[in-house]
C-alpha positions in Angstrom: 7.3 -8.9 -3.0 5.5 -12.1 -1.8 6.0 -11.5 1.9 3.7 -9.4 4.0 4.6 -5.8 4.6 3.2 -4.1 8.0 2.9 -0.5 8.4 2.9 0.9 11.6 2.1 4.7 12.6 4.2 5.6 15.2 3.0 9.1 15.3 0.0 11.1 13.4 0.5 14.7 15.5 1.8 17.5 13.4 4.6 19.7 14.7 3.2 20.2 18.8 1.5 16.8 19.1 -1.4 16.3 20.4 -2.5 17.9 23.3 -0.7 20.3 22.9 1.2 21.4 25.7 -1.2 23.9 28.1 -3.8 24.0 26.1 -7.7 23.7 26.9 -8.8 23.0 23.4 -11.5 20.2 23.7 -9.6 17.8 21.6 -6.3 18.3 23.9 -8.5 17.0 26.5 -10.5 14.3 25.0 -9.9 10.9 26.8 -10.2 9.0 23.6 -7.0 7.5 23.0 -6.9 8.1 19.4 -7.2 11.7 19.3 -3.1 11.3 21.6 -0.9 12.3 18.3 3.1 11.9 19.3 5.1 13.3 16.5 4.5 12.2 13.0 6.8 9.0 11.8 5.7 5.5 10.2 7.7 2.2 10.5 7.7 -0.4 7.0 8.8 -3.2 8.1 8.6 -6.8 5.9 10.8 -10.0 6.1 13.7 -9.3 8.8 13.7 -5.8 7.8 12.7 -2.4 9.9 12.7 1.2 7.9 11.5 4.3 9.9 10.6 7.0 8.2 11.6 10.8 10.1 12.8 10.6 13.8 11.3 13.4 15.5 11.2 14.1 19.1 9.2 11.8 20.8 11.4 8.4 18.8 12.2 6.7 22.1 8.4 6.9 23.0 7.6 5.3 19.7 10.0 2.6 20.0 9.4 1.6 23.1 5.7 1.2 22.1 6.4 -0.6 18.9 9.7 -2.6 20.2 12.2 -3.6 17.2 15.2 -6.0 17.9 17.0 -4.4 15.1 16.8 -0.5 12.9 17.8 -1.2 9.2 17.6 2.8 8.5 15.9 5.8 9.1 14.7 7.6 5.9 14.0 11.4 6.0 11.4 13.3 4.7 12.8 16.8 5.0 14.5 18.8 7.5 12.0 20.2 10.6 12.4 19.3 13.8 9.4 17.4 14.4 11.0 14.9 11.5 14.4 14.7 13.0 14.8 15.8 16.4 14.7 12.3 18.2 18.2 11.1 16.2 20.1 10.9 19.3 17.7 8.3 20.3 19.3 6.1 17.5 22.1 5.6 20.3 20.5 2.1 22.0 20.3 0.3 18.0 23.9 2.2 17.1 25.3 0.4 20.3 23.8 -3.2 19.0 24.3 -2.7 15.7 27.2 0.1 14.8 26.4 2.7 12.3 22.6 3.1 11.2 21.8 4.3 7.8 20.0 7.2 7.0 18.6 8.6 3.5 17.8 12.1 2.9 18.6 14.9 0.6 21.6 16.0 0.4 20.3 19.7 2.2 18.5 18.1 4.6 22.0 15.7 5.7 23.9 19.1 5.5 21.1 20.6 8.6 21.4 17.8 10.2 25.7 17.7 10.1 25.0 21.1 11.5 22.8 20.8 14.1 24.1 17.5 15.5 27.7 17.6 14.9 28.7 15.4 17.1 26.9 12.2 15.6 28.7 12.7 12.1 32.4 13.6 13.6 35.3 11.7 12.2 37.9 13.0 14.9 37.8 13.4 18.5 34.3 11.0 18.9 32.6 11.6 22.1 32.0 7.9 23.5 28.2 7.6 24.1 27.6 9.6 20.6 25.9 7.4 17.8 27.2 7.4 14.5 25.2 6.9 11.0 26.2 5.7 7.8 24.9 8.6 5.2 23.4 7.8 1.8 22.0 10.6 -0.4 18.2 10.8 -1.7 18.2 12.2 -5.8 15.0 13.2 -7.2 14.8 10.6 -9.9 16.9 8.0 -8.7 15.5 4.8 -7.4 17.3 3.0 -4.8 17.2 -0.6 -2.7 16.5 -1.5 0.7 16.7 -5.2 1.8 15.0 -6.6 -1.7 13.1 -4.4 -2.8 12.9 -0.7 -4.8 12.6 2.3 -3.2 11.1 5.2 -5.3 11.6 9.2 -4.2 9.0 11.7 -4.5 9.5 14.8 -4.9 6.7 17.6 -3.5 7.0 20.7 -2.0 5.6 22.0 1.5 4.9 25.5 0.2 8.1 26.2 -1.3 10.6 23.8 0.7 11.2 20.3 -0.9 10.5 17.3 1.0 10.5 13.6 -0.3 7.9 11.3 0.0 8.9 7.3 -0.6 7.3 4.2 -2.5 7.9 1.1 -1.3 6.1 -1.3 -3.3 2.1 -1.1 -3.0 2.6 1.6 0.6 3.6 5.0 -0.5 4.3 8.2 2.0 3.8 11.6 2.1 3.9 14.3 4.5 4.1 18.1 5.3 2.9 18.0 1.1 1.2 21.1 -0.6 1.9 20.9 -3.5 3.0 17.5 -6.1 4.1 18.1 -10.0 2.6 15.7 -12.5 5.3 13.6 -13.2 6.0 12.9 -9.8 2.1 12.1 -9.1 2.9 9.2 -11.8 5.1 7.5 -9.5 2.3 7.3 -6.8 -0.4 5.7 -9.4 -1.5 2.4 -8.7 -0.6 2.2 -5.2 -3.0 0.2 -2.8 -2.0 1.9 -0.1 -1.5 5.8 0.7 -0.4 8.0 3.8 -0.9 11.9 3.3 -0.8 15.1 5.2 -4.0 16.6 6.1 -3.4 19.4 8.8 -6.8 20.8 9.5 -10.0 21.3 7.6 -8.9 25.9 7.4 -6.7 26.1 4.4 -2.8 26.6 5.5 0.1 27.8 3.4 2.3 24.7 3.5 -0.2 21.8 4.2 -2.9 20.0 2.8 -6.0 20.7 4.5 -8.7 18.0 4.9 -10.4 19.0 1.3 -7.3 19.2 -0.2 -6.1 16.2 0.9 -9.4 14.6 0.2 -9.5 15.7 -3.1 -5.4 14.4 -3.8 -6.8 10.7 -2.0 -9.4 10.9 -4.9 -7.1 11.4 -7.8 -4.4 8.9 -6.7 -7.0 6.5 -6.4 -5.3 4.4 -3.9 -6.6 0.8 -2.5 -7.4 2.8 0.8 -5.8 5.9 1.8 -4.7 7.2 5.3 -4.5 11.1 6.8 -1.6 11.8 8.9 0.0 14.8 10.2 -3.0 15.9 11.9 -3.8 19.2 14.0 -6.0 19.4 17.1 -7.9 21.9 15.2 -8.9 19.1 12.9 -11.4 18.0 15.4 -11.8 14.8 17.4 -10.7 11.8 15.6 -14.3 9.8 15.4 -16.2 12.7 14.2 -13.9 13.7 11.4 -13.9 9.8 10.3 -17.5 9.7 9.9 -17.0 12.8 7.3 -14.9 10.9 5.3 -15.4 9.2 2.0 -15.3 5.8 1.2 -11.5 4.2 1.8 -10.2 7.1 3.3 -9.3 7.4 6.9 -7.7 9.6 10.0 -4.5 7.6 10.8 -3.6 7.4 14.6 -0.7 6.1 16.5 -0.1 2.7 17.1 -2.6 1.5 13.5 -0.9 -1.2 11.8 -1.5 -2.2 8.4 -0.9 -5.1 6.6 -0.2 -5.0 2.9 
């Protein structure tokens, strides 16, 4: 991988954004522009190539921030709706383009088969509906986009399992509590890692900022980078100044060069 890969957070909010809707909680009403979370999702994108991983609701928002003339796939994370909601919004790159691939679990393609029928019909195809091109996610099994080698990992957000990705030197996480041991050795040497970190309180299915902290540490990443953040986490230049060393509060719109 000679060429440049750019990372680009298109969202850092966890499920209700940030601010949350009706709500007076002095980080919901802060006028600094980085503590606005859409959604969480992060485009790779190297070469001619564009991968988003998780589509939640606010997609269209984040596309027409970060503009792309072409989608190359959507990879999935796990199932909730604030990681796949916005997959209608495929529809403007499906009419380019045709089909778009997408990569998830096999579970998580059976939720979404149910809860947007209409986008994986073979009969009877409404006209305006998109239409994907479906390719499982295994555990242990490696897989290519454009040139270079995808690697799933497998964690667990309290007792759900969710997939994180490698894509060279960047590897994702999110909605993570908990990570086995021989998974963590597929995230070792990586110059560059995204994790959860929800709020500083402890919470059942999501790192919280010592947790995450402490997971930043024993990767050992390059430089590491929290997303999936909660108002509750505070305001966004505070919370960075409490920070160690290479370890930082993503936010939407940061774009990282690898």
């Amino acid at each position: 991988m000679d060429d440049m890969m750019t990372i680009t957070f298109l969202g850092t909010g966890t499920s209700q954004g940030i601010p949350v809707i009706g709500s007076d909680h002095p980080v919901c009403l802060s006028k600094d522009p980085k503590d606005k979370r859409l959604r969480v999702s992060v485009m790779v994108s190297w070469k001619d190539f564009n991968y988003v991983i998780d589509c939640g609701p606010d997609f269209r928002q984040q596309m027409l921030a970060n503009p792309i003339e072409k989608l190359d796939g959507i990879l999935f994370t796990h199932e909730h709706a604030d990681h796949t909601a916005g997959i209608d919004d495929i529809r403007p790159f499906f009419f380019r383009q045709g089909d778009i691939p997408i990569y998830a679990h096999e579970r998580v393609i059976a939720s979404l088969k149910r809860r947007f029928d209409y986008i994986f019909a073979d009969e009877n195809r409404y006209p305006g509906a998109p239409a994907v091109q479906v390719v499982p996610v295994e555990k242990d099994r490696p897989f290519e986009l454009g040139d270079i080698e995808i690697i799933p990992i497998e964690a667990f957000h309290n007792r759900l399992q969710v997939f994180g990705y490698r894509f060279g030197d960047f590897v994702y996480l999110t909605d993570v509590k908990r990570v086995e041991k021989d998974q963590l050795k597929k995230i070792k040497g990586a110059k560059v890692l995204v994790v959860n970190a929800l709020r500083k309180e402890p919470h059942h299915s999501h790192f919280n900022l010592e947790e995450a902290i402490a997971f930043a540490q024993e990767v050992c990443a390059e430089k590491t980078y929290f997303t999936h953040i909660s108002h509750v986490m505070g305001f966004h230049k505070e919370v960075e100044k409490e920070l160690p060393k290479n370890i930082h509060l993503a936010y939407d719109n940061l774009q990282l060069k690898i």
